[in-house]
C-alpha positions as CSV (number, residue, x, y, z in Angstrom):
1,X,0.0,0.0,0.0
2,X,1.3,3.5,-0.9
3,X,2.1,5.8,1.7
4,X,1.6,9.7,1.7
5,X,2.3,11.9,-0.6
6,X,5.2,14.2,-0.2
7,X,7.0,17.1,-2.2
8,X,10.0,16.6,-1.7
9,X,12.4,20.1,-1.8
10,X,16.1,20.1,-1.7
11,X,19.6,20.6,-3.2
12,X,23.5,19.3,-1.8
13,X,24.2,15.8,-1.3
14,X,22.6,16.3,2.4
15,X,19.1,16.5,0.7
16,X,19.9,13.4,-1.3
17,X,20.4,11.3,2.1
18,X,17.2,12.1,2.8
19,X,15.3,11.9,-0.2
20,X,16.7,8.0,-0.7
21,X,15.3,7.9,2.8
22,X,12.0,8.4,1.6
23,X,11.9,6.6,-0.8
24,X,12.8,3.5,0.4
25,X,10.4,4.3,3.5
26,X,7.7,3.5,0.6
27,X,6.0,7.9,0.6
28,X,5.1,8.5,-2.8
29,X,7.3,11.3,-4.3
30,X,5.0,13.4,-6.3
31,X,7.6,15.6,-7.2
32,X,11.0,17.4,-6.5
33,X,11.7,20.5,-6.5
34,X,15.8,21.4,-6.3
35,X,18.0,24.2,-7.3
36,X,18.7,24.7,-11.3
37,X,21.8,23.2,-13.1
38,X,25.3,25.1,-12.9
39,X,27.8,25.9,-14.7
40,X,31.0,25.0,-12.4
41,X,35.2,24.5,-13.1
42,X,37.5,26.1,-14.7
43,X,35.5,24.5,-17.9
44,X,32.2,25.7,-17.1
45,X,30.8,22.8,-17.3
46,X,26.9,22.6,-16.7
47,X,26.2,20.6,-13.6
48,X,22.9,19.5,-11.8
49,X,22.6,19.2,-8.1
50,X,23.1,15.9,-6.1
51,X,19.1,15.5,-5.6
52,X,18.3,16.4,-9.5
53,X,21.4,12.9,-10.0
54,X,19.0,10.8,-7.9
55,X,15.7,12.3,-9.0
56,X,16.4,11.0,-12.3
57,X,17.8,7.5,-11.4
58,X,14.4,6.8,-9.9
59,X,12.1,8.6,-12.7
60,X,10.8,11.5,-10.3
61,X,9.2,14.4,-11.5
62,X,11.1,17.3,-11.1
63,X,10.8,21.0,-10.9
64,X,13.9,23.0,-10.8
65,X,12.0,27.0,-10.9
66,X,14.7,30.3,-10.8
67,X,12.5,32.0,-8.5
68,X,10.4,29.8,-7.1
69,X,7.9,32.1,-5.7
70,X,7.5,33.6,-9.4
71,X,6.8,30.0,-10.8
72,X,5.1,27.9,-8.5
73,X,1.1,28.2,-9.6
74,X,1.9,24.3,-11.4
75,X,2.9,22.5,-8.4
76,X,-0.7,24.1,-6.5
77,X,-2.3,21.4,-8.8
78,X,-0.6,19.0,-7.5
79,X,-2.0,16.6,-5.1
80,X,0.4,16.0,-2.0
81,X,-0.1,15.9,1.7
82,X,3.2,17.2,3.1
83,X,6.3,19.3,1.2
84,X,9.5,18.0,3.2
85,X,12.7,20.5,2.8
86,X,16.4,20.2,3.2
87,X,18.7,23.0,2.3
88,X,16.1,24.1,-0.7
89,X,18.1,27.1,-1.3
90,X,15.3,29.6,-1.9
91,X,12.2,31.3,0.2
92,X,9.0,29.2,-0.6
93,X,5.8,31.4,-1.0
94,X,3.0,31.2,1.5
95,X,0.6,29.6,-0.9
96,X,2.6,26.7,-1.6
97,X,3.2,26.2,2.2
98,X,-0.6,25.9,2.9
99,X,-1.4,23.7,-0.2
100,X,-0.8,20.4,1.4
101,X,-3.1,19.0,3.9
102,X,0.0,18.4,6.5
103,X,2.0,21.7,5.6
104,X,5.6,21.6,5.2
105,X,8.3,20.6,7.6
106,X,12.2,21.8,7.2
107,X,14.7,19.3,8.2
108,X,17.4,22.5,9.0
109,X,21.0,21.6,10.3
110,X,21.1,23.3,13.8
111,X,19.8,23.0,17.3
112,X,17.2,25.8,16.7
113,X,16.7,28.7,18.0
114,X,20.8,28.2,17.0
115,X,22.6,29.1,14.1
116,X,19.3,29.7,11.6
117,X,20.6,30.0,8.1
118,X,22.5,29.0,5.0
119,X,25.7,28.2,6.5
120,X,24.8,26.4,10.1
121,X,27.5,23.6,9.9
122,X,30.4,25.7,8.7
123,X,29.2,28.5,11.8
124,X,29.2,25.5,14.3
125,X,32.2,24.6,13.4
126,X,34.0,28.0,12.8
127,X,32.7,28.8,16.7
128,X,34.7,25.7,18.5
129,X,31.3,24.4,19.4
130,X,31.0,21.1,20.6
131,X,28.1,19.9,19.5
132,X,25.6,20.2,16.5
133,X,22.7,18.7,15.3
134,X,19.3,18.6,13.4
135,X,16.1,19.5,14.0
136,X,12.6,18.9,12.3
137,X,10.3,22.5,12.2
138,X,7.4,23.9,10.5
139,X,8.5,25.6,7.5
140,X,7.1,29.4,8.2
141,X,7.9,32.7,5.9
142,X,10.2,34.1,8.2
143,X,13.8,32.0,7.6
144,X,14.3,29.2,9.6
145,X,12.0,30.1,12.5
146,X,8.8,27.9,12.7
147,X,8.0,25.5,15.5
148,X,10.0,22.5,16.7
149,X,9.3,19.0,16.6
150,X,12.1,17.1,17.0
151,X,16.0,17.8,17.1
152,X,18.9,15.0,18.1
153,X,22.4,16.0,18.5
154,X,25.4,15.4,17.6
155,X,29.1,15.5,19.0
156,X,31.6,18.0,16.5
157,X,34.9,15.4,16.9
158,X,38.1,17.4,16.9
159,X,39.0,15.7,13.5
160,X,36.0,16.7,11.7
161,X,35.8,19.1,9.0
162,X,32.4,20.3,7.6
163,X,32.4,17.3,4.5
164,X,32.3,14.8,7.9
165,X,30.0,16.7,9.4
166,X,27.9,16.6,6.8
167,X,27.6,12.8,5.5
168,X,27.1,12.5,9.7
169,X,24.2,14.5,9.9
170,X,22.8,13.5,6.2
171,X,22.3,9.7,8.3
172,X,21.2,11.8,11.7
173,X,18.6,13.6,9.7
174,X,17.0,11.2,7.4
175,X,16.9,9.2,10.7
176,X,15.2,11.8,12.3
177,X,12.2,12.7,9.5
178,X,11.7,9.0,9.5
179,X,10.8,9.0,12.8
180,X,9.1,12.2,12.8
181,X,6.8,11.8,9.9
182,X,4.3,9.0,11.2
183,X,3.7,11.3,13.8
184,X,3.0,14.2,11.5
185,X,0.5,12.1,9.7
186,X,-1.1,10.8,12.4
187,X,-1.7,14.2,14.1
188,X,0.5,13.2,17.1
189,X,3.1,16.0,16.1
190,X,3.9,18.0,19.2
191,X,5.7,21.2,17.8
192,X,7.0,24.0,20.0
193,X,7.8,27.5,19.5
194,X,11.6,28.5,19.3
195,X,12.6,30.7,22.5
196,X,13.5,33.8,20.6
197,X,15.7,35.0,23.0
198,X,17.8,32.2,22.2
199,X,18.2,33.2,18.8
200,X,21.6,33.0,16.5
201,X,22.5,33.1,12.8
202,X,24.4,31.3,10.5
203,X,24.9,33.5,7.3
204,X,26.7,32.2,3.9
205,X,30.2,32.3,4.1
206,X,31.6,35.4,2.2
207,X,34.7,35.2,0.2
208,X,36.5,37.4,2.5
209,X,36.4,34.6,5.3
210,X,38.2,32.2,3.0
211,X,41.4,33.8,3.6
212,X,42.2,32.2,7.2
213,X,43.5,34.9,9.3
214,X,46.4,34.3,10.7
215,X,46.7,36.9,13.4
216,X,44.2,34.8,15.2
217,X,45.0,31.7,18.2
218,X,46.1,28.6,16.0
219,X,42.5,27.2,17.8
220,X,40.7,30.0,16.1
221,X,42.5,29.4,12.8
222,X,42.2,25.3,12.9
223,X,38.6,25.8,13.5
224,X,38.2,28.5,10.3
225,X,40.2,26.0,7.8
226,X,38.5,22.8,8.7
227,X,34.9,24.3,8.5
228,X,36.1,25.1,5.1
229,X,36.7,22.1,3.9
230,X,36.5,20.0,1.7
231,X,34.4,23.5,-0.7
232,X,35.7,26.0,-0.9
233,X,39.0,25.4,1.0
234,X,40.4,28.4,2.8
235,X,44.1,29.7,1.8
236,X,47.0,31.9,2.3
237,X,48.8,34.1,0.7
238,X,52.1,34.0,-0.4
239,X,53.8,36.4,-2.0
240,X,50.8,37.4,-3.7
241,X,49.6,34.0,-4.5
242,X,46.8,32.4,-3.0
243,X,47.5,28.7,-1.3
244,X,44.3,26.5,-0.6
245,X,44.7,24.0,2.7
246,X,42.4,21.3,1.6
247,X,43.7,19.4,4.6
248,X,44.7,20.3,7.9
249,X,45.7,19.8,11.8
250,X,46.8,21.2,14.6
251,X,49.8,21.1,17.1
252,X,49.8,22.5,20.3
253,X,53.5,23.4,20.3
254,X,55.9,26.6,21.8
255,X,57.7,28.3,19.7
256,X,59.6,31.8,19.3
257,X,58.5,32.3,15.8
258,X,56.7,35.3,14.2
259,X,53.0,34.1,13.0
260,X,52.3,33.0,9.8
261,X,56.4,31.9,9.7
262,X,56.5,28.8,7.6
263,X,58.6,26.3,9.7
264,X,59.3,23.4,6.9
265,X,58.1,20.0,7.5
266,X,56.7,18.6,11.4
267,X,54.8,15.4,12.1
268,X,54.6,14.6,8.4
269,X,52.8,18.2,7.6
270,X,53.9,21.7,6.3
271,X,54.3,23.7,9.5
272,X,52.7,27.4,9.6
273,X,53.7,29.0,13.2
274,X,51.2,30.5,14.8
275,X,49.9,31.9,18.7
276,X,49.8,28.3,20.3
277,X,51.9,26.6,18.1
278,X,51.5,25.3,14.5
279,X,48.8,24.7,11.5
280,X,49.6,21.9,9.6
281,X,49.1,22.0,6.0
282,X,49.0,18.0,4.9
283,X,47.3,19.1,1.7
284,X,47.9,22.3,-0.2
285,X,47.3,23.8,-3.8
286,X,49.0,26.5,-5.0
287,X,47.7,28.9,-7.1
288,X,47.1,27.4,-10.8
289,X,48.2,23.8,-9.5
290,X,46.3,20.6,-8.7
291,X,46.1,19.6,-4.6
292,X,49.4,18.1,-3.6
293,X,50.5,16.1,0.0
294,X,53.1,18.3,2.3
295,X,55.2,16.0,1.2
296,X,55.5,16.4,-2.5
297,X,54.9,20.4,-1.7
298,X,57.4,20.9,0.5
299,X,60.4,18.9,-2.0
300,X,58.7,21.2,-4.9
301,X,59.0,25.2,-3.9
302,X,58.2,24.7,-0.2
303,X,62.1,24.4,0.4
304,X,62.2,27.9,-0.3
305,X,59.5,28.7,1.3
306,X,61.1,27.8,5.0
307,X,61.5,31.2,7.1
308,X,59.3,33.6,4.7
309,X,56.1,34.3,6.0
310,X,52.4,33.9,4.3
311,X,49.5,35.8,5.4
C-alpha cells in the first residue's frame, strides 16, 4: 500500500540522504523540486545538483524554478499531503506552504533557536562548538524560524571538517524525518515554539572569510580551515599568490616564531607557526596547480619557502 504523498524540496548531497530515505520508507514522491543546473570548473561545465542525480535515477518528476515564488502556480495542482525540505536554497511562498493537507516541515542543520541560516555547519564549526545537530520545524515565511518537533544531537569530533559533518548528519537527519513523519501524519506532532531569546544566525560564508587569518590563536584558525573544507577550501597568501589548505591539523607546540612563519616540515605536515603553536598543512594547492601532500609540496617550492612568512 502506498504511503503519503510528499513534495520533496532540496539541493547538496545532504538533501539526497534524505530523499533516498524516503523513498525506500515507501512515501510516494510526487515531485522534486531542487536548485537549477550550474555551470562549475574552470571548464564551465553545466552541472545538476546531487538530488536532480537521484531524481532522475528513480524517474521522479522534477521541478527546478529560478525563483520559485515567481513560478510555482503548477505545483498548487498537484496533489500532496506534506512538502518536506532540506537545504532548498530559496524562500518558498505562502501559498505553496498551505497547499498540502499536512503543511511543510524543514529538516534544517542546527539545534534551533541556534545558528538559523544558510551556512549552520560551517558557523558551528568555525565557533569551536562542541556539538551540533538537526532538527525537524514547521516551515514558516520568516527564515528558519517555525515551530520545533524534534532535534537530536550530535558531537563535533576534533578531526572533523564540515564534508564529515555533513555525510554525519545527512544519516542523523534522514533518521530523524523518518521517525518524525508518522507522527506528522497521524496528528501526534507535538511542535513548540523556538525561545527567541535564544536566537543566533548562521549566514553564507563570504569570500572574504576564505582567507584564514592568521593573526588569530592557532585554535581560532584550525577551526576557520577545517569548517572550510572540503568546498571552498580556505588559503594563504604568499607572495601574492593564493595557497588553498584542503587538509589540515593542529599542534599545540611553543615556539619563538613570528606568525604565519613557515617552519618546513613537522609530524609529516607543512608547518605554519602561529599563537599556540603550528597549523599543519597536509594538503595544499597552489595557485594554478592541482592539490598536492606536504610531502610532495614541501620537496617542490616549499624548500624555499622555510622562514618567509604567508598571510
Amino acid at each position: 500500500m502506498m504511503k503519503e504523498k510528499i513534495l520533496f524540496m532540496g539541493t547538496p548531497p545532504i538533501a539526497r540522504t534524505m530523499l533516498e530515505r524516503l523513498v525506500s520508507e515507501g512515501y510516494e514522491i510526487v515531485g522534486v523540486l531542487t536548485q537549477p543546473d550550474r555551470r562549475v570548473g574552470r571548464k564551465k561545465q553545466l552541472q545538476c545538483s546531487a538530488v536532480k542525480e537521484y531524481a532522475l535515477q528513480q524517474g521522479l518528476p522534477i521541478w527546478q524554478p529560478v525563483r520559485i515564488r515567481d513560478d510555482h502556480e503548477e505545483l498548487l495542482k498537484v496533489e500532496m499531503d506534506l512538502i518536506v525540505t532540506c537545504a532548498y536554497g530559496q524562500f518558498v511562498p505562502q501559498a505553496l506552504l498551505d497547499h498540502p493537507r499536512f503543511g511543510a516541515v524543514n529538516l534544517h542543520a542546527s539545534l534551533l533557536p541556534k545558528l538559523r541560516g544558510a551556512a549552520p555547519i560551517q558557523r558551528a564549526i568555525m565557533r569551536g562548538d562542541k556539538e551540533c545537530g538537526m532538527s525537524v520545524m514547521r516551515m514558516v515565511k520568516k527564515m528558519d524560524a517555525g515551530a520545533v518537533m524534534a532535534q537530536r544531537a550530535l558531537r563535533i569530533e576534533e578531526e572533523d571538517t564540515s564534508g564529515t559533518l555533513f555525510e554525519k548528519l545527512a544519516v542523523l537527519g534522514a533518521d530523524l524525518m523518518a521517525s518524525s513523519l508518522p507522527l506528522i501524519f497521524a496528528g501526534e506532532a507535538d511542535f513548540v515554539e523556538q525561545d527567541e531569546e535564544q536566537v543566533s544566525f548562521a549566514p553564507a560564508i563570504t569570500p572574504q572569510e576564505e582567507r584564514l587569518d592568521l593573526c588569530k590563536a592557532l585554535d581560532a584558525v584550525y577551526d576557520q580551515a577545517r569548517a572550510l573544507i572540503p568546498q571552498p577550501c580556505g588559503y594563504i597568501m604568499h607572495e601574492g599568490k593564493k595557497v588553498k589548505l584542503h587538509a589540515v591539523r593542529r599542534l599545540h607546540k611553543a615556539h619563538d616564531l613570528a606568525e604565519g612563519t613557515c617552519a618546513g616540515m613537522i609530524e609529516h605536515g607543512f608547518a605554519i607557526a602561529l599563537q599556540g603553536g603550528y597549523l599543519l598543512a597536509d594538503v595544499l594547492q597552489p595557485e594554478g596547480k592541482k592539490p598536492m601532500d606536504a610531502a610532495s609540496f614541501y620537496n617542490g617550492s616549499g624548500k624555499q619557502w622555510v622562514g618567509s612568512r604567508v598571510e
